[in-house]
Backbone of each chain as ProteinMPNN parsed JSONL, in Angstrom:
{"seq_chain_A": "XXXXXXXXXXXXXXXXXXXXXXXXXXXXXXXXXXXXXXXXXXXXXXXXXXXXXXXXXXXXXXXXXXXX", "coords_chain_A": {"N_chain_A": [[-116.792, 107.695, -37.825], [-116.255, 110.811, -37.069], [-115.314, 113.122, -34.441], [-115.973, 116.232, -33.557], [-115.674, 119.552, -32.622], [-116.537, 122.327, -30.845], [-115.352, 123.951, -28.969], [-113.084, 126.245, -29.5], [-115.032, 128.319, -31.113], [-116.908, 128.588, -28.956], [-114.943, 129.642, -26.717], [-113.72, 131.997, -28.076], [-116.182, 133.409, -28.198], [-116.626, 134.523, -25.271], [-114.231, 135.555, -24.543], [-111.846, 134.606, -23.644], [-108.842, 133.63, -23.313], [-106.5, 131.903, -25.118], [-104.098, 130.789, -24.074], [-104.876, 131.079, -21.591], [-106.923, 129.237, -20.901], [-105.656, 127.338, -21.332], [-103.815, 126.746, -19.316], [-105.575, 126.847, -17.181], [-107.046, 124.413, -17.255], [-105.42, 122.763, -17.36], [-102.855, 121.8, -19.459], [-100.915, 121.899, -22.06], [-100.158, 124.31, -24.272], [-99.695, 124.042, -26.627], [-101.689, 121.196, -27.04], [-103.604, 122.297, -26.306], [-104.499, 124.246, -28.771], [-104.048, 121.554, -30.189], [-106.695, 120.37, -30.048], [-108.596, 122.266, -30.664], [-108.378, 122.729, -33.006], [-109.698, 120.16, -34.259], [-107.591, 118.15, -34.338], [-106.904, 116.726, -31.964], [-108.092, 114.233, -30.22], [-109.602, 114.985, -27.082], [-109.168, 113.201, -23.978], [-111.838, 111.491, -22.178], [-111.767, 112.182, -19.239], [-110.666, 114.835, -19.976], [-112.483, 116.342, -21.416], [-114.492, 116.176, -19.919], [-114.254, 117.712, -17.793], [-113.432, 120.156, -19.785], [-116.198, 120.519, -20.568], [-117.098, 121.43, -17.732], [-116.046, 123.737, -17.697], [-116.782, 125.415, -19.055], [-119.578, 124.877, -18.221], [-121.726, 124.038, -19.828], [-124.336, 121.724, -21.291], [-122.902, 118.798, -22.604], [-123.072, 118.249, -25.252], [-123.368, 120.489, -26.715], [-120.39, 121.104, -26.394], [-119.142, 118.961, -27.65], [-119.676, 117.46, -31.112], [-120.586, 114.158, -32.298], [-119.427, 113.515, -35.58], [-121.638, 111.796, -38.062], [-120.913, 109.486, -40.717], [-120.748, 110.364, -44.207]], "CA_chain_A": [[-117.449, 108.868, -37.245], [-115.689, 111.453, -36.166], [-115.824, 114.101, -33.208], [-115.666, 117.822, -33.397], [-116.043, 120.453, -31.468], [-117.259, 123.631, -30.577], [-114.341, 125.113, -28.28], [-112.622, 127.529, -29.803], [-116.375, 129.227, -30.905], [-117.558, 129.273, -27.291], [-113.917, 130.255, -25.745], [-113.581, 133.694, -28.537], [-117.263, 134.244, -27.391], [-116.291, 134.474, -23.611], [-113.119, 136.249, -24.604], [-111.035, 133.908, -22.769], [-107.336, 133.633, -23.963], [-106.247, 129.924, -25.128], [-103.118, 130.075, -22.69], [-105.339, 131.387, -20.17], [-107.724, 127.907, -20.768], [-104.286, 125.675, -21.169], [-103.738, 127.052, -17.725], [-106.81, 126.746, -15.735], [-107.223, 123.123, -17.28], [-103.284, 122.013, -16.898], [-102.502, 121.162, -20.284], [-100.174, 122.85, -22.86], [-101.162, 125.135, -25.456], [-99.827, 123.096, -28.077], [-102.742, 120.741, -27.021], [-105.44, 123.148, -26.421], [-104.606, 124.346, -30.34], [-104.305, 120.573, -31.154], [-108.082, 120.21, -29.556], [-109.279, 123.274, -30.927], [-108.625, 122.546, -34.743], [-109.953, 118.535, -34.32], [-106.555, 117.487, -34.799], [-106.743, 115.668, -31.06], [-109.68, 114.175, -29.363], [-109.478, 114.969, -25.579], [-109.662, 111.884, -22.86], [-112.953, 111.356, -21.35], [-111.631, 112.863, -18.432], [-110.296, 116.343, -20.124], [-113.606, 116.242, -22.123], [-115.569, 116.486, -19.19], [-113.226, 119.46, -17.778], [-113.629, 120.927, -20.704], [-117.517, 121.082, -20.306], [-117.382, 122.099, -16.461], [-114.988, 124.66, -17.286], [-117.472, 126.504, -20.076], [-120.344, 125.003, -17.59], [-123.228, 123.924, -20.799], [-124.008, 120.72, -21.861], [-121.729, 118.078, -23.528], [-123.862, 117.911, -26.629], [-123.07, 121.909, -27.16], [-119.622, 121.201, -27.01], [-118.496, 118.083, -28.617], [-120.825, 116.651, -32.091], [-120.226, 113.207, -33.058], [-120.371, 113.852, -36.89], [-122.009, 111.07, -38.877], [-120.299, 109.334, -41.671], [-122.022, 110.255, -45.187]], "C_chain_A": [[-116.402, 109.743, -36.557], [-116.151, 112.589, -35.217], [-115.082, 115.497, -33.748], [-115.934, 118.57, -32.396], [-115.977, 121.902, -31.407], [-116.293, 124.987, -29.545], [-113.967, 126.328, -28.79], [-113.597, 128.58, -30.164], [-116.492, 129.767, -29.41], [-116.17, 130.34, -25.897], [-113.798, 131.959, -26.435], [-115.028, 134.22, -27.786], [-117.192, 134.907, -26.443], [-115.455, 135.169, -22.943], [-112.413, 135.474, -23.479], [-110.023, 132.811, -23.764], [-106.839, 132.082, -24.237], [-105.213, 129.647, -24.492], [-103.98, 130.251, -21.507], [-106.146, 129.418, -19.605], [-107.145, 126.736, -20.502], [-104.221, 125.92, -19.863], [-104.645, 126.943, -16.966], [-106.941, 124.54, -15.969], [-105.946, 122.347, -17.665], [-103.312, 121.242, -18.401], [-101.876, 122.215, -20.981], [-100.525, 123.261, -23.7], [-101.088, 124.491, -26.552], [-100.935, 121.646, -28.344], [-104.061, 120.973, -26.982], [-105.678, 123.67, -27.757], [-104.857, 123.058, -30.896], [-105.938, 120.152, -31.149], [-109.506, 121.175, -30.549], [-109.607, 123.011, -32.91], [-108.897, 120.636, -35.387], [-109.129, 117.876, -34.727], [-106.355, 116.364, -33.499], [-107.743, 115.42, -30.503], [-109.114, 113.748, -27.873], [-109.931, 113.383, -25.142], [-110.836, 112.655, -22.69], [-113.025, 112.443, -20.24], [-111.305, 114.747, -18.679], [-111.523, 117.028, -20.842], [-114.334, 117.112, -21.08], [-115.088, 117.809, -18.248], [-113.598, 120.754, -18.504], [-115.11, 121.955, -20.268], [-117.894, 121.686, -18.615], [-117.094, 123.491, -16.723], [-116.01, 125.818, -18.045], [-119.184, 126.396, -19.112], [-122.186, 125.092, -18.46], [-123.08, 122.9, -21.269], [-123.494, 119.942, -23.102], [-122.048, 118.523, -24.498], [-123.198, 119.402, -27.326], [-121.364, 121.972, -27.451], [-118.437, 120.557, -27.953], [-119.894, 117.38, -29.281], [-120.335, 115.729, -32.238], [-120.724, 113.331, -34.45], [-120.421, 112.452, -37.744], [-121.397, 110.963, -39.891], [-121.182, 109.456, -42.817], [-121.706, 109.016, -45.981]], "O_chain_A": [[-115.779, 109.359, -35.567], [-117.328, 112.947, -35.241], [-113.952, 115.674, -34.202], [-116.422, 118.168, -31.34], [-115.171, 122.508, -32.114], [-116.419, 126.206, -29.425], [-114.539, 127.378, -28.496], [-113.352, 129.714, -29.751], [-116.276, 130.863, -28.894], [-116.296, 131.108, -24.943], [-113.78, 132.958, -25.716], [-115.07, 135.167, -27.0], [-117.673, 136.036, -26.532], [-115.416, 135.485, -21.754], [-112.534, 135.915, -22.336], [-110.224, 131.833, -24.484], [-106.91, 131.228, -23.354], [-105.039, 128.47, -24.176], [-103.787, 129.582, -20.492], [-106.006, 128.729, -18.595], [-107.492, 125.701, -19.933], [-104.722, 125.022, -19.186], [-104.329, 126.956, -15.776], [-106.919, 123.679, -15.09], [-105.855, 121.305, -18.315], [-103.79, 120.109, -18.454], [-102.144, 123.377, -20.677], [-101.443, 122.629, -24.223], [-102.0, 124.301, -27.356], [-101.054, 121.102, -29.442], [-105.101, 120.407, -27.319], [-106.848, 123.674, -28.14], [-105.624, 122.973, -31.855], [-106.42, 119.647, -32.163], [-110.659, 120.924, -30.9], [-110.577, 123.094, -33.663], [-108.503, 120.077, -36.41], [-109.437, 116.947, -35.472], [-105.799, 115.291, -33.734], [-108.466, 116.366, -30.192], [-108.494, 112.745, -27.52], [-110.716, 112.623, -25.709], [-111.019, 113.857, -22.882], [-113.88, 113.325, -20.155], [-111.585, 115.653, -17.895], [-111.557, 118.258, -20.85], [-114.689, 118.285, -21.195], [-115.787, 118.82, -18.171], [-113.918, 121.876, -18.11], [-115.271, 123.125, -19.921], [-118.925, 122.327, -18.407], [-117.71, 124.388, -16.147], [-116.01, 126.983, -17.647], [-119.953, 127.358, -19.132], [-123.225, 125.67, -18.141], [-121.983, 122.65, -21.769], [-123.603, 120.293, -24.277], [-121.294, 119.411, -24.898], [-122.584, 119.348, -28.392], [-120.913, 122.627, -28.391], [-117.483, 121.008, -28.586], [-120.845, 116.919, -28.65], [-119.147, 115.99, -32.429], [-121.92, 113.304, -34.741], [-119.348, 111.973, -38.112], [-121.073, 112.033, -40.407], [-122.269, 108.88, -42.765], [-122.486, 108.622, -46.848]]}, "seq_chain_B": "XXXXXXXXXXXXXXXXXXXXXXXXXXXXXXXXXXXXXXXXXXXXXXXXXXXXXXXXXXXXXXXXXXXXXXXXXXXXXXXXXXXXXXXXXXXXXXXXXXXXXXXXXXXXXXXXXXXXXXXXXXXXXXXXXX", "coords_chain_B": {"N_chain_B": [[-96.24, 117.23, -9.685], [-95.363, 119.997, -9.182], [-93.014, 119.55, -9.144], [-92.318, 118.919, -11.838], [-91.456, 120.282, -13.946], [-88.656, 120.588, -13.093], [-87.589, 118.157, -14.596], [-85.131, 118.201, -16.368], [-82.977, 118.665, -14.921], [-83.559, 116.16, -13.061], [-83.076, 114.718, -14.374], [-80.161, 114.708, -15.173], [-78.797, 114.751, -12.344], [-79.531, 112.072, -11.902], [-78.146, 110.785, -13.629], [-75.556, 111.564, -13.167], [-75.516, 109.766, -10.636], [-76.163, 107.765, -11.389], [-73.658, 107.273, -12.941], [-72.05, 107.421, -11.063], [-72.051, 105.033, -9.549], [-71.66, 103.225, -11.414], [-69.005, 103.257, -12.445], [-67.82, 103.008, -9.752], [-68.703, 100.598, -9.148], [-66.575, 99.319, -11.144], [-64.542, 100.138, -10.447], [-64.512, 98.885, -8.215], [-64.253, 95.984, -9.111], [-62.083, 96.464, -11.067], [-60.085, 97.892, -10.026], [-59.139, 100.101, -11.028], [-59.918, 103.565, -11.277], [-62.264, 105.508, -13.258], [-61.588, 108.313, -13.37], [-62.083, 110.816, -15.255], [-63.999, 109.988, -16.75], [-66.442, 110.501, -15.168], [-65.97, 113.246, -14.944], [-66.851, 113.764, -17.569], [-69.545, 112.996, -17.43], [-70.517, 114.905, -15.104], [-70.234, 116.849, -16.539], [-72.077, 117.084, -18.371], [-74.39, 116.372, -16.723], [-74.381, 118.886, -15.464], [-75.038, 121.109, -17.746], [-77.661, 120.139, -18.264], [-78.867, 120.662, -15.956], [-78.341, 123.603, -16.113], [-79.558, 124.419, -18.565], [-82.541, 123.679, -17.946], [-82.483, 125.234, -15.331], [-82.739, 128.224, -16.588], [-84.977, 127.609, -18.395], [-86.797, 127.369, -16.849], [-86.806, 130.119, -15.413], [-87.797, 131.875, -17.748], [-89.763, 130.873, -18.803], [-93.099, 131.924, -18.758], [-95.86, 131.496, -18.044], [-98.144, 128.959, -16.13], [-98.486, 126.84, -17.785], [-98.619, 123.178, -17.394], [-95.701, 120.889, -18.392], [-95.746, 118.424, -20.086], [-98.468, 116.719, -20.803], [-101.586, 114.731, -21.129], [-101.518, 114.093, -24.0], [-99.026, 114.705, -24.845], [-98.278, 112.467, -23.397], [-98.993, 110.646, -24.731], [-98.052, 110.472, -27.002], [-95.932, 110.092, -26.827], [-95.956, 107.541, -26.027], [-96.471, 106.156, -28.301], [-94.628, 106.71, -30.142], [-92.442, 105.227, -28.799], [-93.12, 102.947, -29.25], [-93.51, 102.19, -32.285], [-90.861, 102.73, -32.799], [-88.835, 101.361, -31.042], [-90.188, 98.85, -31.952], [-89.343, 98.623, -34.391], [-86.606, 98.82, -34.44], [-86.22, 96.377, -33.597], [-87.296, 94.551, -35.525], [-85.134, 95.656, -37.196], [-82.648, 94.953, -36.274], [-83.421, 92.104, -36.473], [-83.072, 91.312, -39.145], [-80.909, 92.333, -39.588], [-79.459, 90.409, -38.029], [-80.415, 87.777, -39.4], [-79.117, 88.353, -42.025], [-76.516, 88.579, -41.16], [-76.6, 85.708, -40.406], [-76.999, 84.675, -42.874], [-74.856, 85.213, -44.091], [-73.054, 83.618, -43.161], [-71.706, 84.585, -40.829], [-70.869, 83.143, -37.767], [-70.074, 84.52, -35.428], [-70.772, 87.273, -33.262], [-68.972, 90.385, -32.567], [-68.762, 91.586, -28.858], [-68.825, 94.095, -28.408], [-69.756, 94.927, -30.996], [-72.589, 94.654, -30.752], [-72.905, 96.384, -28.638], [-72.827, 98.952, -29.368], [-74.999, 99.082, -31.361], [-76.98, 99.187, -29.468], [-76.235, 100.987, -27.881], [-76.528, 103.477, -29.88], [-79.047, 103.025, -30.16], [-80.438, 103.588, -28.268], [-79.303, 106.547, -27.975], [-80.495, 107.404, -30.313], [-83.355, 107.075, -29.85], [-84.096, 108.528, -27.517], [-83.367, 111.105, -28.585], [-85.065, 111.081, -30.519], [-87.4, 110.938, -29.176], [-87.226, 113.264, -27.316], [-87.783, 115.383, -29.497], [-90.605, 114.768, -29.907], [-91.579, 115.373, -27.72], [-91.849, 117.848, -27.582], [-93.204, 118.727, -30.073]], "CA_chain_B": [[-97.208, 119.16, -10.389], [-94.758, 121.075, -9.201], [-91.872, 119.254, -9.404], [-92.782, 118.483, -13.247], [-90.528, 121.616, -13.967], [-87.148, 119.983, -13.079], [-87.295, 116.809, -14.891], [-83.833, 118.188, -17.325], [-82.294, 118.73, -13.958], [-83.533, 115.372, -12.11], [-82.596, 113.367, -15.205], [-78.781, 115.092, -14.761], [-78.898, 114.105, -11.353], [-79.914, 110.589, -11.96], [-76.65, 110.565, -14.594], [-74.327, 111.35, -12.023], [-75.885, 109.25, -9.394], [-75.811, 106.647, -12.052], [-72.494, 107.344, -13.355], [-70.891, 107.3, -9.879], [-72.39, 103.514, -9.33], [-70.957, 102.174, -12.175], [-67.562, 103.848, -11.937], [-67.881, 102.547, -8.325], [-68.26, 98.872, -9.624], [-65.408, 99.056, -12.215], [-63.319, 100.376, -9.415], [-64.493, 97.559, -6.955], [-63.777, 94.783, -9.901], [-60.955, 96.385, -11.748], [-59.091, 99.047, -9.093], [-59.124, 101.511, -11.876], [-61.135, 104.6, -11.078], [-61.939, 106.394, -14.211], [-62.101, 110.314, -12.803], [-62.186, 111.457, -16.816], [-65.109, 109.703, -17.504], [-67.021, 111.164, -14.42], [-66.194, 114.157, -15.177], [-67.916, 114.089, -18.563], [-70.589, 112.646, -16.918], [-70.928, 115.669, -14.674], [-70.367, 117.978, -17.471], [-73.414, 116.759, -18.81], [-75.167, 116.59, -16.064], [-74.171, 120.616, -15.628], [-75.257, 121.357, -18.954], [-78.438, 120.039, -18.383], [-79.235, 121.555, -15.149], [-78.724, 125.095, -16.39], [-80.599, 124.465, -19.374], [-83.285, 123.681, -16.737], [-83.125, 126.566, -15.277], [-82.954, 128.907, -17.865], [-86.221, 127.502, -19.061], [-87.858, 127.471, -15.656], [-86.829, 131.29, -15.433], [-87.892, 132.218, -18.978], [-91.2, 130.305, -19.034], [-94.184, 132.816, -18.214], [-96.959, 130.873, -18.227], [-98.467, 128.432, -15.613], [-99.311, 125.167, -18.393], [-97.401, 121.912, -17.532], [-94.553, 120.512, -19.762], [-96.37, 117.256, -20.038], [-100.244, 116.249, -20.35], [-102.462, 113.656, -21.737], [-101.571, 113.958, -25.817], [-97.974, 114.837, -24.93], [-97.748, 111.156, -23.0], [-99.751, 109.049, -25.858], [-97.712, 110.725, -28.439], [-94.39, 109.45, -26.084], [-95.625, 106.166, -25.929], [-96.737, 105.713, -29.493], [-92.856, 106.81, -30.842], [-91.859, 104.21, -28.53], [-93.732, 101.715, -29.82], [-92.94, 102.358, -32.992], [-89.381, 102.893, -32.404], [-88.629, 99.97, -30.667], [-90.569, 97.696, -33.015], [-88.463, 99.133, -35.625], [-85.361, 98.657, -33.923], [-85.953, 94.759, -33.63], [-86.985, 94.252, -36.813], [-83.592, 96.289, -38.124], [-81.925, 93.887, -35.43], [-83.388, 90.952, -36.969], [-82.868, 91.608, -40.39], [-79.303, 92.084, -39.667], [-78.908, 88.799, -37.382], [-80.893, 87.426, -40.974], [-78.147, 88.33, -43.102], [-75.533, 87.741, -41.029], [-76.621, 84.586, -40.309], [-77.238, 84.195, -44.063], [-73.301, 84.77, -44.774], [-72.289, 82.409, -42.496], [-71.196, 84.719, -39.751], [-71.369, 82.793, -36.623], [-69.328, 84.859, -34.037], [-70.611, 88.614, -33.141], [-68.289, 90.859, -31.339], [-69.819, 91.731, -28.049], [-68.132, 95.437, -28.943], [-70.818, 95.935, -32.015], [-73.803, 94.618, -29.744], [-72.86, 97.717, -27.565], [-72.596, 99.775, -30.427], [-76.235, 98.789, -31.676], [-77.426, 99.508, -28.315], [-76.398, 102.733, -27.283], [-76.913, 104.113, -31.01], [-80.52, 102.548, -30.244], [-81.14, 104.718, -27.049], [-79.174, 108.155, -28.644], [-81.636, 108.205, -31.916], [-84.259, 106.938, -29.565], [-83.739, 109.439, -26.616], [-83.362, 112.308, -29.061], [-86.648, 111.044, -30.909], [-88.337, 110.761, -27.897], [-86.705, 114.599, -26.859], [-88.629, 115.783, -30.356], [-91.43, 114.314, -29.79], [-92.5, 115.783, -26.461], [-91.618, 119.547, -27.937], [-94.007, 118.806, -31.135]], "C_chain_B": [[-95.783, 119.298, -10.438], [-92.841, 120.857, -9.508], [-91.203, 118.527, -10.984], [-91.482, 119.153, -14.166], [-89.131, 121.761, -13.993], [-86.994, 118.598, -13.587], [-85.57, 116.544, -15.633], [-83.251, 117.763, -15.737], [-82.367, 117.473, -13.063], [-82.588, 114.228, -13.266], [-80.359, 113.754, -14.794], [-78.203, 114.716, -13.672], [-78.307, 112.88, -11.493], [-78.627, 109.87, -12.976], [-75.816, 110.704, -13.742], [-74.315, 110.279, -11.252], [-75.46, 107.882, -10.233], [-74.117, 105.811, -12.652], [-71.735, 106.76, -12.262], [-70.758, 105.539, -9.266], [-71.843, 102.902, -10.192], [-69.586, 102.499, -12.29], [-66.845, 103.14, -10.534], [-67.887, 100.995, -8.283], [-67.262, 98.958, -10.676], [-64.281, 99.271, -11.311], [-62.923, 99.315, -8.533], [-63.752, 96.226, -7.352], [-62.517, 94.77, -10.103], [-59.576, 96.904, -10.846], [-58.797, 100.052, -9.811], [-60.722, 102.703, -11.526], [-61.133, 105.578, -11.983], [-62.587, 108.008, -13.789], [-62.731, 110.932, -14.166], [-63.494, 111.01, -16.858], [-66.297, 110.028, -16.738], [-66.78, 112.403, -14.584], [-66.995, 114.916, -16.23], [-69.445, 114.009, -17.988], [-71.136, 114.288, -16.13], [-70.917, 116.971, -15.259], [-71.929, 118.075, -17.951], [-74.683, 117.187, -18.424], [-75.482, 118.453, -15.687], [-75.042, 121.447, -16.456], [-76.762, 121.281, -18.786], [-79.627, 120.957, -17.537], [-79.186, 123.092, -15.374], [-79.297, 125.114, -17.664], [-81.686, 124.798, -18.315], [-83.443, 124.634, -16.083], [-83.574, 127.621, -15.747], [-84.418, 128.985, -18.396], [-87.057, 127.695, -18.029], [-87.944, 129.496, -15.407], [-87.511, 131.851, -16.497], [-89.394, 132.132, -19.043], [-92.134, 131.335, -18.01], [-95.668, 131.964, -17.739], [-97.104, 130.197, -16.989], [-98.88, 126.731, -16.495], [-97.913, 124.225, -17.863], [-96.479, 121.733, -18.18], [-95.087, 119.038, -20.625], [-97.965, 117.038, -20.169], [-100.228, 114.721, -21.614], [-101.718, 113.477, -23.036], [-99.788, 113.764, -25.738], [-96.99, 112.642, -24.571], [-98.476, 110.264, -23.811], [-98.616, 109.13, -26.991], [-96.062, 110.006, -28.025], [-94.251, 108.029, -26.502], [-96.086, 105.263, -27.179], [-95.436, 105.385, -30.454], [-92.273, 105.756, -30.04], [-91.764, 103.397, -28.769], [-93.25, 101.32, -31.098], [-91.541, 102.054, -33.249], [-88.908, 101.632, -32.029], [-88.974, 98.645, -31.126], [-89.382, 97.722, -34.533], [-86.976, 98.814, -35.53], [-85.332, 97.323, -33.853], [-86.475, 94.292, -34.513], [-85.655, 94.446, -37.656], [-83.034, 95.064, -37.022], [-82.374, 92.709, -36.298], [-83.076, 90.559, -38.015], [-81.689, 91.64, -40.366], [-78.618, 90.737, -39.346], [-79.462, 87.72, -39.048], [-79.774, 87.246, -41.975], [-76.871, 88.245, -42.687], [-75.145, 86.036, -41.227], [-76.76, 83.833, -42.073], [-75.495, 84.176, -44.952], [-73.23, 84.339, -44.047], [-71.407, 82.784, -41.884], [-71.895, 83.661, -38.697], [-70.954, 83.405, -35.051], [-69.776, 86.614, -34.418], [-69.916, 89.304, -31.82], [-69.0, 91.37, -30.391], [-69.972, 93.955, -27.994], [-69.582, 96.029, -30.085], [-72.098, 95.827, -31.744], [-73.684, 95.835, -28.792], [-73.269, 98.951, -28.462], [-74.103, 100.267, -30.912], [-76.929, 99.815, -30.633], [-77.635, 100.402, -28.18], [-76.373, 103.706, -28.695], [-78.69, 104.36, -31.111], [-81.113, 104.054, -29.162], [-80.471, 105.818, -27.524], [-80.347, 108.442, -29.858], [-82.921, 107.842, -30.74], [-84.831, 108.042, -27.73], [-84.151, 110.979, -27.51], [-84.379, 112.199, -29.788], [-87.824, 111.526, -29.918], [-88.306, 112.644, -27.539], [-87.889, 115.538, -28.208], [-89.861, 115.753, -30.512], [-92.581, 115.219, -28.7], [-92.591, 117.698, -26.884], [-92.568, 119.761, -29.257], [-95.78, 119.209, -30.498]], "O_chain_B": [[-95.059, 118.908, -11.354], [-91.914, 121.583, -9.867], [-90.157, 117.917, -11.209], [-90.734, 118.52, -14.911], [-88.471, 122.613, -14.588], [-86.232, 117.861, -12.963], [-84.909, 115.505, -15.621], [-83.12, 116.573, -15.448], [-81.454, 117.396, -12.241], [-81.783, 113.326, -13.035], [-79.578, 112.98, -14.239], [-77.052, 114.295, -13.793], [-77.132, 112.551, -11.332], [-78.306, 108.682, -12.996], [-75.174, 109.679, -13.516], [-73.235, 109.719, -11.068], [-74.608, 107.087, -9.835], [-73.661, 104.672, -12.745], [-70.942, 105.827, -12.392], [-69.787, 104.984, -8.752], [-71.402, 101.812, -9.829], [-68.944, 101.46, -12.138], [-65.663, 102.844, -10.364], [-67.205, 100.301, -7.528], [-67.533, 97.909, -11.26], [-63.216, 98.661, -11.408], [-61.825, 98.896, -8.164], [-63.023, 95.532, -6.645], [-61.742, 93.877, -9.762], [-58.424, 96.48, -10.932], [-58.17, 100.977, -9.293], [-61.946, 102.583, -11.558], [-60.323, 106.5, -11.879], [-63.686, 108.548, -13.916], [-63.821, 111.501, -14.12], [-64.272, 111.943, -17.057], [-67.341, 109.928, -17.383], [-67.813, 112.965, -14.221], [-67.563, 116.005, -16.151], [-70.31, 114.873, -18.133], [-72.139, 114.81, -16.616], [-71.399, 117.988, -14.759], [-72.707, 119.024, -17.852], [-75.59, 117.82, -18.964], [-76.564, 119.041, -15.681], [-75.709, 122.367, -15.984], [-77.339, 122.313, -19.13], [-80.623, 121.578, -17.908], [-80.016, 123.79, -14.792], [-79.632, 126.277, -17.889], [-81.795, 125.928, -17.839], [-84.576, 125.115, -16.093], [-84.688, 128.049, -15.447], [-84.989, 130.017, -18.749], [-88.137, 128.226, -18.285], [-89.024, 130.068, -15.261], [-88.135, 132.763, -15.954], [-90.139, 133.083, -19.28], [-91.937, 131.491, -16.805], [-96.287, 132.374, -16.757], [-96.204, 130.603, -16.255], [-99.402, 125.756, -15.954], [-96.707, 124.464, -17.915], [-96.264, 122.748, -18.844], [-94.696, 118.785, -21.764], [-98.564, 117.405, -19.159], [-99.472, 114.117, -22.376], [-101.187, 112.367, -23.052], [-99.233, 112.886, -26.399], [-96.045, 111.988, -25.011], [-98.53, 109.076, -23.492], [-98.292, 108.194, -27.721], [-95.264, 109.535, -28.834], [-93.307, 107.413, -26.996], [-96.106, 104.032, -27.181], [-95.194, 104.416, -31.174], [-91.382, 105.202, -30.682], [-90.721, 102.744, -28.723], [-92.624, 100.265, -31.2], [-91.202, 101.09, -33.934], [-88.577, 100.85, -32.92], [-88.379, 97.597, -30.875], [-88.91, 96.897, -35.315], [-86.276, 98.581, -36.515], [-84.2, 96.901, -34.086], [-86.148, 93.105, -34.516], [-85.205, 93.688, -38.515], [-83.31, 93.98, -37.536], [-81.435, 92.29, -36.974], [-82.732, 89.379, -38.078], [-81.148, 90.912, -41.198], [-77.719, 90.133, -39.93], [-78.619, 87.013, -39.601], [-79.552, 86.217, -42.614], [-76.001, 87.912, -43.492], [-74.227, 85.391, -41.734], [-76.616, 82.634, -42.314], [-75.083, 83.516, -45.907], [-73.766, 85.315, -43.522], [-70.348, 82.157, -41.855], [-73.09, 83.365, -38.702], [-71.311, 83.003, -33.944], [-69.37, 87.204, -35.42], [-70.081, 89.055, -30.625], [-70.091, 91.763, -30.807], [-70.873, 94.728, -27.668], [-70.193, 97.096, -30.027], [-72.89, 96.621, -32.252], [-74.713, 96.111, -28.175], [-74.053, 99.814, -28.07], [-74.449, 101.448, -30.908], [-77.325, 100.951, -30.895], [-78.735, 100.951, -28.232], [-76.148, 104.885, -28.423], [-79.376, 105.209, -31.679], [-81.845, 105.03, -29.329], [-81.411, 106.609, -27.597], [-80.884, 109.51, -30.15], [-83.721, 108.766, -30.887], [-85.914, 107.991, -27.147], [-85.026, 111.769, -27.155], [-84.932, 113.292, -29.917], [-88.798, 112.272, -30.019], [-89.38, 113.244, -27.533], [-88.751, 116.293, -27.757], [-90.391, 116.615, -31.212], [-93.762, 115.552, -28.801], [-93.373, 118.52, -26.407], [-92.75, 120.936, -29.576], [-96.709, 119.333, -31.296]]}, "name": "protein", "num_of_chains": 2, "seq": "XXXXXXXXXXXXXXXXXXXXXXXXXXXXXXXXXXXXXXXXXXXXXXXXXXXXXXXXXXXXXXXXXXXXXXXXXXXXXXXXXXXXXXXXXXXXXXXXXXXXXXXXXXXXXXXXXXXXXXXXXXXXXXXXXXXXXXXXXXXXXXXXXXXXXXXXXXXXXXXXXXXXXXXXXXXXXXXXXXXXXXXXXXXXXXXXXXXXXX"}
């Protein structure tokens, strides 16, 4: 099963810059791109960051997608 | 945090500081004080520190140098790396031991060594910039 996610949708929505996001949530851009294109799955802890930081629940921004 | 920023410059440091201690026991043992080889040392260390700045001046931004992915991906190449390195070690002690060396100089055990930590230093250096 893997995890996806919904970031980079909800951050162009919001118009809010992907260094601006590496910067408010202390991580480097080359991780907020690796996040963004499901190449890295955030800790628990940056996860839940994540969802404070956009402020809508988890579910909206990480899917666990079912194996077919 | 904030002191995240000077790590080129603490590690340069920590080479001198290091340097000067073992220079400082070869002197105590032998009475030779090698100045030359402290001076590379603090070339180094030089070198590194104005890198270090350079980049601290340059860099616009506010993101870390370091996070979460940057330190799994550190300690995965290590893992790696170092497994790899004592397998190639064993494999060699293997075929030495399979010609019917029994005496290794303590000279190409050094050799091993600090070849081990330059490819594994400068892996490691690639690693954190990927």
């Amino acid at each position: 099963m893997a995890v996806e996610n919904n970031i980079r949708k909800i951050r162009v929505e919001r118009g809010i810059k992907q260094i601006t996001m590496a910067e408010d949530l202390q991580v480097t851009r080359q991780t907020m791109n690796a996040i963004e294109n499901n190449k890295y799955n955030p800790s628990l802890e940056l996860a839940l960051k994540i969802v404070k930081y956009f402020d809508i629940p988890i579910d909206q921004v990480f899917i666990l997608k079912e194996d077919e | 945090m904030k002191l995240q920023k000077w790590t080129l410059a603490f590690i340069g440091i920590g080479t001198v500081i290091g340097a000067l201690i073992g220079i400082t026991i070869i002197y105590s043992t032998t009475g030779n004080f090698n100045i030359s080889s402290l001076l590379g040392f603090i070339t180094a260390a030089l070198i590194l520190i104005v890198i270090n700045v350079i980049k601290v001046f340059v860099k616009k931004d506010n993101t870390p140098e370091i996070d979460e992915r940057i330190k799994k991906n550190v300690m995965l190449y290590y893992l790696y790396s170092s497994t790899i390195f004592i397998v190639v070690l064993f494999l060699g002690l293997a075929v030495l031991s399979f010609l019917n060396f029994e005496i290794v100089e303590i000279t190409y055990l050094w050799i091993i060594m600090i070849a081990y930590l330059l490819i594994s230093g400068i892996g490691g250096f690639i690693v954190i910039r990927r």
